[in-house]
C-alpha positions in Angstrom: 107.3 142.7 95.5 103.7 141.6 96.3 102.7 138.7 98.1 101.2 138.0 95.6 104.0 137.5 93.1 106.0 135.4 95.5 103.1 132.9 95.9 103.5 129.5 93.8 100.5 129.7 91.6 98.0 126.3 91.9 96.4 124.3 89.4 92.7 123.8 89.5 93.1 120.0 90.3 95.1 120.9 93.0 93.0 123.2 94.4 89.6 121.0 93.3 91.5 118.4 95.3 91.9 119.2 98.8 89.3 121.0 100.9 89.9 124.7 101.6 90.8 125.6 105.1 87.2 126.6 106.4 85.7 123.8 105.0 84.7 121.7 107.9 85.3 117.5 106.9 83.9 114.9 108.8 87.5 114.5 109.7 88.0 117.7 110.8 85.0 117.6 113.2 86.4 114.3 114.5 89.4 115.9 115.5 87.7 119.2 117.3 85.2 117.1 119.2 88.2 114.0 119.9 90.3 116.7 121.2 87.9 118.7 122.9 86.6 115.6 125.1 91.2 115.1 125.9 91.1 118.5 127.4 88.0 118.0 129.1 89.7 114.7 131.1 88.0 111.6 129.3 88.8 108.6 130.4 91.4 106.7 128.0 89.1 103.8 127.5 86.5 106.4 126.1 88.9 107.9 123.7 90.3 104.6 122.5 86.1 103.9 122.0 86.3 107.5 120.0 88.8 106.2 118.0 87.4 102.5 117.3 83.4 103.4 116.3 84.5 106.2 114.1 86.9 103.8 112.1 83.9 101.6 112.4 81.7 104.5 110.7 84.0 104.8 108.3 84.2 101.9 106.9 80.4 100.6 107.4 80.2 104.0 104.6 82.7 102.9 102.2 81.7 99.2 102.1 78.1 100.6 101.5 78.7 103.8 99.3 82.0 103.1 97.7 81.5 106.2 95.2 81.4 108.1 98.5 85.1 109.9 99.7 84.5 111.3 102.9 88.0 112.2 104.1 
């Protein structure tokens, strides 16, 4: 059999839904750049700050745009 026959077929919502895996989110740069700065030895203090003015970010854009979905 094919792989292609033993793959469960998906719905166009489904797949209109979630963001295909080359798609590069806002959340998805967050997490290459957060973890990038880990390996290159940031201080814990900066990565909590990471953390903090990104949740910030977020919701300064939600309260402001809430038509916007950005993760």
């Amino acid at each position: 059999m094919s792989s292609s026959v033993l793959e469960p077929l998906q719905t166009e919502a489904k797949r209109e839904s979630a963001p295909e895996a080359n798609t590069l989110t806002l959340e998805r740069l967050f997490n290459r750049y957060y973890t990038a700065r880990q390996v290159a030895g940031a201080a814990g203090r900066t990565l909590h700050d990471y953390i903090k003015h990104m949740e910030w970010f977020r919701r300064i854009v939600q309260i402001d745009n809430s038509y916007i979905s950005l993760f």
